[in-house]
N, CA, C and O atoms as CSV, one atom per row, in Angstrom:
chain,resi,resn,atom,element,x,y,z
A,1,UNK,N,N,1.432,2.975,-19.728
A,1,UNK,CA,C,-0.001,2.945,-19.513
A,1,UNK,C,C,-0.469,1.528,-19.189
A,1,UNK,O,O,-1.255,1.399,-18.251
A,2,UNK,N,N,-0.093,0.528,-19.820
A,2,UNK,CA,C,-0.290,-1.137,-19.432
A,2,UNK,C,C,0.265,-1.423,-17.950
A,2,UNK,O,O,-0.230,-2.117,-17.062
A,3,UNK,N,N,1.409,-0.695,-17.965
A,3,UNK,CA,C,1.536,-1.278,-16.722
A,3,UNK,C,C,0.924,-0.763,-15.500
A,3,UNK,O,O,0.898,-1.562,-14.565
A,4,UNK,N,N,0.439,0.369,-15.305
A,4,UNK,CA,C,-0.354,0.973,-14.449
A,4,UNK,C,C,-1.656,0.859,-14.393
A,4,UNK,O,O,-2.230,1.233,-13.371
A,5,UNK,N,N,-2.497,0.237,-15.643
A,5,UNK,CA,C,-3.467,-0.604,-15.766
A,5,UNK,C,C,-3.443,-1.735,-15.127
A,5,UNK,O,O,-4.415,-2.049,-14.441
A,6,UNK,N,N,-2.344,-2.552,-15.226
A,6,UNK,CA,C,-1.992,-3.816,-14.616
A,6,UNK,C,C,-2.340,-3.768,-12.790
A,6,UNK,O,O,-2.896,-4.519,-11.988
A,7,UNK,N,N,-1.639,-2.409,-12.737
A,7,UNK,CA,C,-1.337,-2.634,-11.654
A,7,UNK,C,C,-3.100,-2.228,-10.507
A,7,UNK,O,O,-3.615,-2.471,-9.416
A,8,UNK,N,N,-3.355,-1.407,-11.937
A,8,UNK,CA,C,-5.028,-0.874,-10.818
A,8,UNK,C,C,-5.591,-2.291,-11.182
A,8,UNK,O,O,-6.022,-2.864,-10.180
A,9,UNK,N,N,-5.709,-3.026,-12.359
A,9,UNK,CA,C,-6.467,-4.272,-12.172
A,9,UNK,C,C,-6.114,-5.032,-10.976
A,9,UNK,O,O,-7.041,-5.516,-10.326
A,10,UNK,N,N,-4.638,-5.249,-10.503
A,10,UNK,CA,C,-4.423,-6.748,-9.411
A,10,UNK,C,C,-4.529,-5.847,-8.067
A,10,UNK,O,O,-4.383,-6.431,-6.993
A,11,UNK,N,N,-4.787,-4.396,-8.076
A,11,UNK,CA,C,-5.421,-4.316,-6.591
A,11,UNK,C,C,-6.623,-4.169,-6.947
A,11,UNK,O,O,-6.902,-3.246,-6.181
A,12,UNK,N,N,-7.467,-4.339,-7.459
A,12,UNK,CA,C,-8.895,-4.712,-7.732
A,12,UNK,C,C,-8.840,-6.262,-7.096
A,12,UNK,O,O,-9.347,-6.399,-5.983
A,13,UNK,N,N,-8.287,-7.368,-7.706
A,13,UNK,CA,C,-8.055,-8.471,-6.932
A,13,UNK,C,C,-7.518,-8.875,-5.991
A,13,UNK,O,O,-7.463,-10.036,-5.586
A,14,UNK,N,N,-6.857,-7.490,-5.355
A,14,UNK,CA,C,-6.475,-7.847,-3.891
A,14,UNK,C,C,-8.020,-7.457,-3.220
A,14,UNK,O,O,-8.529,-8.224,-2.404
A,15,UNK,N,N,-8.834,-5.960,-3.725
A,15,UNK,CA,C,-9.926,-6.452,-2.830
A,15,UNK,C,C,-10.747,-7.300,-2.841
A,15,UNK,O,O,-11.294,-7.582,-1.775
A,16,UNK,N,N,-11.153,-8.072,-4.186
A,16,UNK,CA,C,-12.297,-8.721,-3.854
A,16,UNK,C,C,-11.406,-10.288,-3.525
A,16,UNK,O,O,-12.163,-11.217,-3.245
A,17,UNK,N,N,-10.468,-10.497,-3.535
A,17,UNK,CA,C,-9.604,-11.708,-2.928
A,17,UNK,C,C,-9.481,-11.362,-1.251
A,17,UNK,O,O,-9.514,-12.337,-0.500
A,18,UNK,N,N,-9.370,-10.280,-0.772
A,18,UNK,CA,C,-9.945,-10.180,0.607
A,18,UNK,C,C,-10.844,-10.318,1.490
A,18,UNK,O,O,-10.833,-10.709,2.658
A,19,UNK,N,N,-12.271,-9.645,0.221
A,19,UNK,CA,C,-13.272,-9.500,0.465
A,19,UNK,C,C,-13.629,-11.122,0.494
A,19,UNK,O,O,-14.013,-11.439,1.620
A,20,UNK,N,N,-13.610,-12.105,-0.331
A,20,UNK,CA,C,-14.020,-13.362,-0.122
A,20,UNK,C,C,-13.242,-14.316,0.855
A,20,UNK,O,O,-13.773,-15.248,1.458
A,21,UNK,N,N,-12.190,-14.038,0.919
A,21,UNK,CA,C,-11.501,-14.825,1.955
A,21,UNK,C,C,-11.117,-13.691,3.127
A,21,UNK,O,O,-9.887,-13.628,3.099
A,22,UNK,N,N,-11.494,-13.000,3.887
A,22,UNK,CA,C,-11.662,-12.102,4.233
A,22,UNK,C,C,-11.399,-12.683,5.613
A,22,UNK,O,O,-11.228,-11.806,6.461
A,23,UNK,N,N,-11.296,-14.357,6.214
A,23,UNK,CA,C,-10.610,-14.447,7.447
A,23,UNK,C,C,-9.018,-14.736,7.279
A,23,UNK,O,O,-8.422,-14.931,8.338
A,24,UNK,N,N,-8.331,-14.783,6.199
A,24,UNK,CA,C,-7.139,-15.490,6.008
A,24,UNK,C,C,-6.113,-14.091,5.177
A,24,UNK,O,O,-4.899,-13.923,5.069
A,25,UNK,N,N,-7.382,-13.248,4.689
A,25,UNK,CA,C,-6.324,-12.190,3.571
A,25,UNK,C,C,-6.628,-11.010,3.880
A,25,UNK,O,O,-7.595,-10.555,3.268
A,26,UNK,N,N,-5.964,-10.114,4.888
A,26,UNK,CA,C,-6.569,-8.502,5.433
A,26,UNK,C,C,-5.975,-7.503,4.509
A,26,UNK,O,O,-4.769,-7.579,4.272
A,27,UNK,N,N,-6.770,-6.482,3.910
A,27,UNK,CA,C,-6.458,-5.426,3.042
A,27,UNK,C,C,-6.978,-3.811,4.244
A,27,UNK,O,O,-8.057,-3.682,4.823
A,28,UNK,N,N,-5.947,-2.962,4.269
A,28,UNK,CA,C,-6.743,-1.754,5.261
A,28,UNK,C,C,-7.359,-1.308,4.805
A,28,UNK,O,O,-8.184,-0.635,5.423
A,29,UNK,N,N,-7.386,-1.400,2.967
A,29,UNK,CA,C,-8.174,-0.362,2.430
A,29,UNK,C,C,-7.694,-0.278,0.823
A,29,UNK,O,O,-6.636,-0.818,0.496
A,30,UNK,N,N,-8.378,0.303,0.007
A,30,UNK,CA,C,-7.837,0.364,-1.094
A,30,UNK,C,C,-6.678,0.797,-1.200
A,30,UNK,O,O,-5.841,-0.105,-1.241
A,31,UNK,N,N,-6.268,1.848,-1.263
A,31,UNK,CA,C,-4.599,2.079,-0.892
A,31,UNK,C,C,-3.589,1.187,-0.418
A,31,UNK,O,O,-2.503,1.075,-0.986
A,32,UNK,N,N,-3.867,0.636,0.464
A,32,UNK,CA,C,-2.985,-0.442,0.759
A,32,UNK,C,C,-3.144,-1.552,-0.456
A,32,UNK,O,O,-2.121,-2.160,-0.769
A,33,UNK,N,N,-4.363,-1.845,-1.151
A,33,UNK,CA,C,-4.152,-2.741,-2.344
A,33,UNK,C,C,-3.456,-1.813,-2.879
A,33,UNK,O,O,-2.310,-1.962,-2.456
A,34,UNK,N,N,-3.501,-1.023,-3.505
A,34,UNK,CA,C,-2.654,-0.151,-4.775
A,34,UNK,C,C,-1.370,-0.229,-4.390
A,34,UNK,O,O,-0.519,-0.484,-5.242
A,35,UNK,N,N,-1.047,-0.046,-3.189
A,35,UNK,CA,C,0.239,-0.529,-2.688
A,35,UNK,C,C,1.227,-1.315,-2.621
A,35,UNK,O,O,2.448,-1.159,-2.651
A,36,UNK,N,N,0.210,-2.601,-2.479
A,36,UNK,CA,C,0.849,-4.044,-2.677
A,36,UNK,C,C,0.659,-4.559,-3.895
A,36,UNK,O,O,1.236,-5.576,-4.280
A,37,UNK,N,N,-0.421,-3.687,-4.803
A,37,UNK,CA,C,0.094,-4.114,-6.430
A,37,UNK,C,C,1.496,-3.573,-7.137
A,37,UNK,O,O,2.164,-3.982,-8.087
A,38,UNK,N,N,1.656,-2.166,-5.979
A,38,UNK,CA,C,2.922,-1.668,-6.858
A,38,UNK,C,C,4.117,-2.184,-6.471
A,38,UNK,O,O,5.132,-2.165,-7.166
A,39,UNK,N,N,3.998,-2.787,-5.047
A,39,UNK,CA,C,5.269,-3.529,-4.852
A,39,UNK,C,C,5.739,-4.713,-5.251
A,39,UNK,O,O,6.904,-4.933,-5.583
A,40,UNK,N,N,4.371,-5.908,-5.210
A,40,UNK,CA,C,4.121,-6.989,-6.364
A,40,UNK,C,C,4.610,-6.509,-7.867
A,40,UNK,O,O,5.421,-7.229,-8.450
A,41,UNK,N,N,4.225,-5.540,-8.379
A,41,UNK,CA,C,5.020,-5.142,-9.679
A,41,UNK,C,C,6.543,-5.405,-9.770
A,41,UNK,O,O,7.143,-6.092,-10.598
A,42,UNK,N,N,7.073,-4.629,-8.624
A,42,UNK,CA,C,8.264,-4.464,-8.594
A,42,UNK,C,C,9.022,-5.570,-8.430
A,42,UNK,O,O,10.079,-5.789,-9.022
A,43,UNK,N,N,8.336,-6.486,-7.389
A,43,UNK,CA,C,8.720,-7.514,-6.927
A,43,UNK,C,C,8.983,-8.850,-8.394
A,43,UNK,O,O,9.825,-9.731,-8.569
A,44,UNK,N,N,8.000,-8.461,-9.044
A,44,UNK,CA,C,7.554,-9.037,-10.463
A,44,UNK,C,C,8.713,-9.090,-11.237
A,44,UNK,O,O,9.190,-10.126,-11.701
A,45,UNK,N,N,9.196,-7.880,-11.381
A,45,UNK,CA,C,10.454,-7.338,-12.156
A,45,UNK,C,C,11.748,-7.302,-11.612
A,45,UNK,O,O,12.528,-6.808,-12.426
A,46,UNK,N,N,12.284,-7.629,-10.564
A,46,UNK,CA,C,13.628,-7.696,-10.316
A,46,UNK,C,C,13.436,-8.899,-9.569
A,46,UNK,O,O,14.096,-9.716,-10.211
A,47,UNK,N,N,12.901,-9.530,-8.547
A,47,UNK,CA,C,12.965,-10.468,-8.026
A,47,UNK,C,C,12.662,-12.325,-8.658
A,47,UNK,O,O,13.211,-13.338,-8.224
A,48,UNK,N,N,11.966,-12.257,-9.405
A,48,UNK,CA,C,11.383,-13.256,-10.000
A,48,UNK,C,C,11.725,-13.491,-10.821
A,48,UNK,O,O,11.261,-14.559,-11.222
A,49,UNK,N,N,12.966,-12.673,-11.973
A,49,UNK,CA,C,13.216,-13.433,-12.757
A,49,UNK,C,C,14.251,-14.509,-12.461
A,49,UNK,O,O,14.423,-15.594,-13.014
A,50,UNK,N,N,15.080,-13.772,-11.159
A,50,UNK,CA,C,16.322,-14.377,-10.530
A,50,UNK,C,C,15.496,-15.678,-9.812
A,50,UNK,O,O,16.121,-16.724,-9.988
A,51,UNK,N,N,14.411,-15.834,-9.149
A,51,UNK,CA,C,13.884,-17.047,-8.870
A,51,UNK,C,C,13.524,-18.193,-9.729
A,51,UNK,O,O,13.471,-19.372,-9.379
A,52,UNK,N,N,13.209,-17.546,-11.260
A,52,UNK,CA,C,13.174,-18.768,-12.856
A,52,UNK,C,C,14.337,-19.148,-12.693
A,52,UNK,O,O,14.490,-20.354,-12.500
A,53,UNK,N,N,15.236,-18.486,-12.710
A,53,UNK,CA,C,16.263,-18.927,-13.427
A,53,UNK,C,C,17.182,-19.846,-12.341
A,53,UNK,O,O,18.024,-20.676,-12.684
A,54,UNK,N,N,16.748,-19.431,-10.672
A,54,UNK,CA,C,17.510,-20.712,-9.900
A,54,UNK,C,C,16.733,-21.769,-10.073
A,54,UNK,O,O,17.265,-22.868,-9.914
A,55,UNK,N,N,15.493,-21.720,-10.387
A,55,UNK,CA,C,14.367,-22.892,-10.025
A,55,UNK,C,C,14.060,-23.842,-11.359
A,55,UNK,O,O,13.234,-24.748,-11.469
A,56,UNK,N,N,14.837,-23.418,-12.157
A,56,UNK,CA,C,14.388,-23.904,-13.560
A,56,UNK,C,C,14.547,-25.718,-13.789
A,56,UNK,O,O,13.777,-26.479,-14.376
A,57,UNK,N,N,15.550,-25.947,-13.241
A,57,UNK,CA,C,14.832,-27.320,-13.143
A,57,UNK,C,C,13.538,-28.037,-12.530
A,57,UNK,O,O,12.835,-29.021,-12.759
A,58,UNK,N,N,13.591,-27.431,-12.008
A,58,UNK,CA,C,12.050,-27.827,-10.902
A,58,UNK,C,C,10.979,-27.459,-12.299
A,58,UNK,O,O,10.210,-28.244,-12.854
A,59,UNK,N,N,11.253,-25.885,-12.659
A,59,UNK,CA,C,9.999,-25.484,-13.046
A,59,UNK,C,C,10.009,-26.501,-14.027
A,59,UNK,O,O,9.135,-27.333,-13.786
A,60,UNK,N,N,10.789,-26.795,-15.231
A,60,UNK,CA,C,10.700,-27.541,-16.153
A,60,UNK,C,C,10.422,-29.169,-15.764
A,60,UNK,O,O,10.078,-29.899,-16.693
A,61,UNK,N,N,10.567,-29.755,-14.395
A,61,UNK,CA,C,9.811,-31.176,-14.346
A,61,UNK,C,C,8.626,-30.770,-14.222
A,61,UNK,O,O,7.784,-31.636,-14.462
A,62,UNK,N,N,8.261,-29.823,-13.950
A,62,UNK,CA,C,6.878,-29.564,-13.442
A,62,UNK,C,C,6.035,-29.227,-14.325
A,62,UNK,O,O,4.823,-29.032,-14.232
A,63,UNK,N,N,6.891,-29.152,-15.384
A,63,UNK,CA,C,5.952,-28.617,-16.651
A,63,UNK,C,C,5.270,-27.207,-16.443
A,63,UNK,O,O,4.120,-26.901,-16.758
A,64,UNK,N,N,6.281,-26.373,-15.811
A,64,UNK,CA,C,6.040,-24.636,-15.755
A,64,UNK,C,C,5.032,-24.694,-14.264
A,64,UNK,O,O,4.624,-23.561,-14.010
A,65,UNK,N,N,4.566,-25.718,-13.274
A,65,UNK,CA,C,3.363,-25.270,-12.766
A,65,UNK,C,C,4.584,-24.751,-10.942
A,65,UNK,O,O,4.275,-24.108,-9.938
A,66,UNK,N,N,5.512,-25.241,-11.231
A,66,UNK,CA,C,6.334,-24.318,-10.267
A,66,UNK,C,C,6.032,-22.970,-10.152
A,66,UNK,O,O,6.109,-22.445,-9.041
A,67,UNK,N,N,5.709,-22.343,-11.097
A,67,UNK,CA,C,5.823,-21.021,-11.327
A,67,UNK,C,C,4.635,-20.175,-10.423
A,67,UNK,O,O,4.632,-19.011,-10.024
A,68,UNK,N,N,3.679,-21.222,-10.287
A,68,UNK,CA,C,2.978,-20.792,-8.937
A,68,UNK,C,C,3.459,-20.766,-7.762
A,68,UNK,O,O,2.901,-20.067,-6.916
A,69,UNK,N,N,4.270,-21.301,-7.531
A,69,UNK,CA,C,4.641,-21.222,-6.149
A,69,UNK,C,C,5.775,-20.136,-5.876
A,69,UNK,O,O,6.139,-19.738,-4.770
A,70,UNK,N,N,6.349,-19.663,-7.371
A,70,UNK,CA,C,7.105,-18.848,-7.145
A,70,UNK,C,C,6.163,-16.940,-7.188
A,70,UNK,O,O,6.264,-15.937,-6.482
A,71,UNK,N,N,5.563,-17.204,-8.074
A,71,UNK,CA,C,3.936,-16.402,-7.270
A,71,UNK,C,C,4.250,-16.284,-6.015
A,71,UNK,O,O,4.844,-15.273,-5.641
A,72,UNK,N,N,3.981,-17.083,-5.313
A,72,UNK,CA,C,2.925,-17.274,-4.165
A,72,UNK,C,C,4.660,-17.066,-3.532
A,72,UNK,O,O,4.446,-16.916,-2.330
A,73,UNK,N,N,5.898,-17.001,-3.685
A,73,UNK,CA,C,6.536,-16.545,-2.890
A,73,UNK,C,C,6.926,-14.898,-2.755
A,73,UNK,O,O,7.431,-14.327,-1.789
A,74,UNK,N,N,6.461,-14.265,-4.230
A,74,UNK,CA,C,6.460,-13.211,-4.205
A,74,UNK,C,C,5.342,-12.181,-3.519
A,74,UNK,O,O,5.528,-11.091,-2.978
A,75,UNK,N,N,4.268,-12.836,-3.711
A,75,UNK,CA,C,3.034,-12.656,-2.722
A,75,UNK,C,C,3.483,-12.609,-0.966
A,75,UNK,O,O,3.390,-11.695,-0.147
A,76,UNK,N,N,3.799,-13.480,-0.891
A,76,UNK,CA,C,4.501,-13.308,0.632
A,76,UNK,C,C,5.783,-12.756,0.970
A,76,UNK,O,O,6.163,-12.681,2.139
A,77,UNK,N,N,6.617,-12.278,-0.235
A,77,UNK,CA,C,7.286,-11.019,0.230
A,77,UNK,C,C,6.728,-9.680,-0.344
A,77,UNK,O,O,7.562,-8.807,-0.583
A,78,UNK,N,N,5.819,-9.499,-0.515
A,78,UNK,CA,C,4.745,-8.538,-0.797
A,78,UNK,C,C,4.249,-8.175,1.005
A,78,UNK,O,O,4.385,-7.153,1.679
A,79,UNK,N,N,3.671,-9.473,1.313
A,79,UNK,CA,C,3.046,-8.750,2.743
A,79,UNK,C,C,4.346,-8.797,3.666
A,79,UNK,O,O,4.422,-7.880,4.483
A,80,UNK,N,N,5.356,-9.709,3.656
A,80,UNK,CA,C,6.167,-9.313,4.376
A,80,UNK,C,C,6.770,-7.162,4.353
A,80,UNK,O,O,7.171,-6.442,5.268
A,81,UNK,N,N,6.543,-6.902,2.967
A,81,UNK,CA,C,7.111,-5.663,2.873
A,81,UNK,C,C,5.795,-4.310,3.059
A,81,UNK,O,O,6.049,-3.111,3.165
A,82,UNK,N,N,4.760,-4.777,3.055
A,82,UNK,CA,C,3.570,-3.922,3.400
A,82,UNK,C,C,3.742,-3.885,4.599
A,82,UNK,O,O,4.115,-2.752,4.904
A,83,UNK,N,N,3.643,-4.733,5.714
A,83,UNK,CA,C,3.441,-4.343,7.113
A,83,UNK,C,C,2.318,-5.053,7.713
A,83,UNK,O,O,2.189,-6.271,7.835
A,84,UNK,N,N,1.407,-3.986,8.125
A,84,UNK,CA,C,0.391,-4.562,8.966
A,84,UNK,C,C,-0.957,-4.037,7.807
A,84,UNK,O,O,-2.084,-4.497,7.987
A,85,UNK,N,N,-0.736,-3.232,6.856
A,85,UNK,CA,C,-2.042,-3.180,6.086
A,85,UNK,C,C,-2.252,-4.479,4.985
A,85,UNK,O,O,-3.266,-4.640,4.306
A,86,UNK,N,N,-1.276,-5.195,4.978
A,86,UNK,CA,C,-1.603,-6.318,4.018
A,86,UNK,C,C,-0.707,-7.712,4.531
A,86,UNK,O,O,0.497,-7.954,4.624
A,87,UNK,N,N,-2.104,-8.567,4.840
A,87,UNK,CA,C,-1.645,-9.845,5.449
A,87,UNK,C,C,-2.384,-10.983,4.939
A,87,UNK,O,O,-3.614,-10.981,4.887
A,88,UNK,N,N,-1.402,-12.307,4.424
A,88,UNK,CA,C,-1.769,-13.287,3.727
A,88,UNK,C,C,-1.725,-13.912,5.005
A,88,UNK,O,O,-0.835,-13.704,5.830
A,89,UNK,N,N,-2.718,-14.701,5.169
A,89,UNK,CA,C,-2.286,-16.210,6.392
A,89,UNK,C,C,-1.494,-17.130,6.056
A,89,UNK,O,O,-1.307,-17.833,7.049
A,90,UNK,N,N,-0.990,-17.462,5.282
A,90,UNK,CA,C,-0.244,-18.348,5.121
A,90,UNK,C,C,0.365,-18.623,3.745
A,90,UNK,O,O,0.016,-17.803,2.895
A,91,UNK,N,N,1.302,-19.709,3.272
A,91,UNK,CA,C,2.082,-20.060,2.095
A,91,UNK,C,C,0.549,-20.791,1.138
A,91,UNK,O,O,0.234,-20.452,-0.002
A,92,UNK,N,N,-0.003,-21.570,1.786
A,92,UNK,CA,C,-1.084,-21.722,0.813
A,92,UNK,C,C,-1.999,-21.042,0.390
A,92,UNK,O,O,-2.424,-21.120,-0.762
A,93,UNK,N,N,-2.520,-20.120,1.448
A,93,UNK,CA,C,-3.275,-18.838,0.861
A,93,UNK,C,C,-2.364,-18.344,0.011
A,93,UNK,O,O,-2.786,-18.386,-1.144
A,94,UNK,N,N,-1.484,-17.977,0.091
A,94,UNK,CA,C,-0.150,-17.192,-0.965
A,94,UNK,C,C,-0.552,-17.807,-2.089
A,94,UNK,O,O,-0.830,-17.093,-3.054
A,95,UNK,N,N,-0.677,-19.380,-2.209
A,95,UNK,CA,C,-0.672,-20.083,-3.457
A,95,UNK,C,C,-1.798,-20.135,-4.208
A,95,UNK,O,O,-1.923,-20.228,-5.429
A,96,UNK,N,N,-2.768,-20.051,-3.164
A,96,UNK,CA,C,-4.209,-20.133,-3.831
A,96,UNK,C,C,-4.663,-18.791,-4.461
A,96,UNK,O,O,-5.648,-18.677,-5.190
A,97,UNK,N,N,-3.973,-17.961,-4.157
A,97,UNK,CA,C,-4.116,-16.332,-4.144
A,97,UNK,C,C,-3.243,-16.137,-5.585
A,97,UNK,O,O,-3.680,-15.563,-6.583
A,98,UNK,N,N,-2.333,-16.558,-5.493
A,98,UNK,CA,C,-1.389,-17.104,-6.942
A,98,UNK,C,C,-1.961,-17.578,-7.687
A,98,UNK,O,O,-2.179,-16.793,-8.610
A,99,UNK,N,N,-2.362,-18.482,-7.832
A,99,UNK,CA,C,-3.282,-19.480,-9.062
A,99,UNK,C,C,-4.635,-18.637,-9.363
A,99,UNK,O,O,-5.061,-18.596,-10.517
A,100,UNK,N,N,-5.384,-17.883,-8.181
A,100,UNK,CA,C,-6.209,-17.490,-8.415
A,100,UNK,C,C,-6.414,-16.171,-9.452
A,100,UNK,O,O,-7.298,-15.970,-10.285
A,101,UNK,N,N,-5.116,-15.260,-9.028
A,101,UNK,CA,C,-4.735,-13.878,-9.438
A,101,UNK,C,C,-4.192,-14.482,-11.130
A,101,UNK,O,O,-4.631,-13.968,-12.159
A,102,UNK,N,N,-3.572,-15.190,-11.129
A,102,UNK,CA,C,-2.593,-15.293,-12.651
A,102,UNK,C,C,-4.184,-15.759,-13.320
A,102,UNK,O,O,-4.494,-15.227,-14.386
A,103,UNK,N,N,-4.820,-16.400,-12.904
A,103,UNK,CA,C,-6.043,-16.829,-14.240
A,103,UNK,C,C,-6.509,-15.691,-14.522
A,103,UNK,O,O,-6.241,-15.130,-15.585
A,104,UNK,N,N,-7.466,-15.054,-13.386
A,104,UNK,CA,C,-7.925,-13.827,-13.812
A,104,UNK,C,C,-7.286,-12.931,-14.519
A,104,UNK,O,O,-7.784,-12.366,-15.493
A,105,UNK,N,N,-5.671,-12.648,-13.911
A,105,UNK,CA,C,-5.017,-11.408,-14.783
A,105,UNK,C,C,-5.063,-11.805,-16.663
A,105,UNK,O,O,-5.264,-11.091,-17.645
A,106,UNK,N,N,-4.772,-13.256,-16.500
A,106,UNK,CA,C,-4.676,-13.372,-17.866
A,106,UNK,C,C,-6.585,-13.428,-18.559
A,106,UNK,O,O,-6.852,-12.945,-19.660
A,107,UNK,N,N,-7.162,-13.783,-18.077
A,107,UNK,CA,C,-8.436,-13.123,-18.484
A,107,UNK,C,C,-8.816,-11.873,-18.949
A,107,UNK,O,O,-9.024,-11.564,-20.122
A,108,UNK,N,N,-8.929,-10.856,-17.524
A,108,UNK,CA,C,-8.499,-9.694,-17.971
A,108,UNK,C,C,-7.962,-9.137,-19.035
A,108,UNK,O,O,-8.437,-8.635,-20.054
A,109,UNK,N,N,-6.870,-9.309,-18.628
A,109,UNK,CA,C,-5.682,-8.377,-19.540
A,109,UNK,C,C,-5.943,-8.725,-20.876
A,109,UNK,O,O,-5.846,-7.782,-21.661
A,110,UNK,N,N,-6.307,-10.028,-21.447
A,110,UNK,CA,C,-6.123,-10.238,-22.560
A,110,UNK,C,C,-7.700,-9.611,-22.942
A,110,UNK,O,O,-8.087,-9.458,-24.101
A,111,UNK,N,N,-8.282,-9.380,-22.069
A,111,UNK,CA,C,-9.880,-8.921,-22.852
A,111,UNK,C,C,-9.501,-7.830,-23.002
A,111,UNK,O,O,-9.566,-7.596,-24.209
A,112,UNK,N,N,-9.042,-6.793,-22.349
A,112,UNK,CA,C,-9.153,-5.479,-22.008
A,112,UNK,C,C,-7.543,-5.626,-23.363
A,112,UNK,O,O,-7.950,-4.948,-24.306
A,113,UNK,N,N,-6.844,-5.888,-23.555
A,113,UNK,CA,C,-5.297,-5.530,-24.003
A,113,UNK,C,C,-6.041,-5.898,-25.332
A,113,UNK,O,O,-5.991,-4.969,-26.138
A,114,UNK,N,N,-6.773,-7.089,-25.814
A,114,UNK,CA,C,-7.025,-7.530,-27.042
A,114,UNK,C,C,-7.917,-6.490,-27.739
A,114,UNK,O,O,-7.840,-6.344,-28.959
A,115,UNK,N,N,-9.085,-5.488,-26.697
A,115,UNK,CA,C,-9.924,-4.995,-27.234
A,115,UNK,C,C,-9.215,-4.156,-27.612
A,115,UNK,O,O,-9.349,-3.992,-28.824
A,116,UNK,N,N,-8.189,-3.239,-26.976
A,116,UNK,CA,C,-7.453,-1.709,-27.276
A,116,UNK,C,C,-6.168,-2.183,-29.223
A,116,UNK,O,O,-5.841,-1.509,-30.200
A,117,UNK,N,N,-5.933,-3.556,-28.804
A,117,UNK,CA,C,-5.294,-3.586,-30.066
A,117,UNK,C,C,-5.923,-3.674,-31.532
A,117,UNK,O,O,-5.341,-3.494,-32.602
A,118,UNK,N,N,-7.126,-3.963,-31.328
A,118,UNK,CA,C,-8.098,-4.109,-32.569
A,118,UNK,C,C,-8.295,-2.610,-33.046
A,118,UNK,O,O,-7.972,-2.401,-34.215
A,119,UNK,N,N,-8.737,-1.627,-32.378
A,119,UNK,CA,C,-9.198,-0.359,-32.507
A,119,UNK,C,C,-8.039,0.614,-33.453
A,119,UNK,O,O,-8.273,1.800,-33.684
């Protein structure tokens, strides 16, 4: 159930991350967000941990802030694997779209995850 929550929250932020940058980040439609949240999921879970663990020196001079960019590379094999309904302009949109998505999710999630654990 969390994770399918997860996943309707970050295509919620694929639209309104479209909707505001809306010359650099094309969504066809909601579906296509739900889409690229579920492949971002996936992408989340088999791909990225194998990217910590080559990058870990980096991440650790960096004091963990690598970890955006490894975001922002999963983000762009996200639209590489959508097609033509979901297109980032570029590695820095990727990144800014990264930094932008991880604050909010952890906003989110922890409001919405903190309220359901109290109850």
């Amino acid at each position: 159930m969390r994770w399918l929550l997860g996943i309707v929250i970050n295509a919620v932020l694929f639209m309104a991350l479209a909707g505001y940058f809306e010359d650099v980040i094309y969504l066809s439609g909601f579906g296509a967000a739900l889409g690229a949240s579920f492949i971002l999921s996936i992408l989340n879970i088999l791909v990225k941990p194998i990217l910590i663990i080559l990058t870990l020196p980096v991440t650790v001079l960096s004091l963990g802030l690598f970890l955006f960019v490894i975001n922002a590379i999963t983000l762009m094999l996200t639209d590489s694997l959508m097609g033509s309904s979901f297109d980032i302009g570029g590695f820095g949109m990727a990144l800014l779209t990264a930094i932008i998505m991880s604050i909010a999710n952890l906003i989110i999630q922890n409001t919405v995850f903190k309220e359901s654990k109290e109850k």
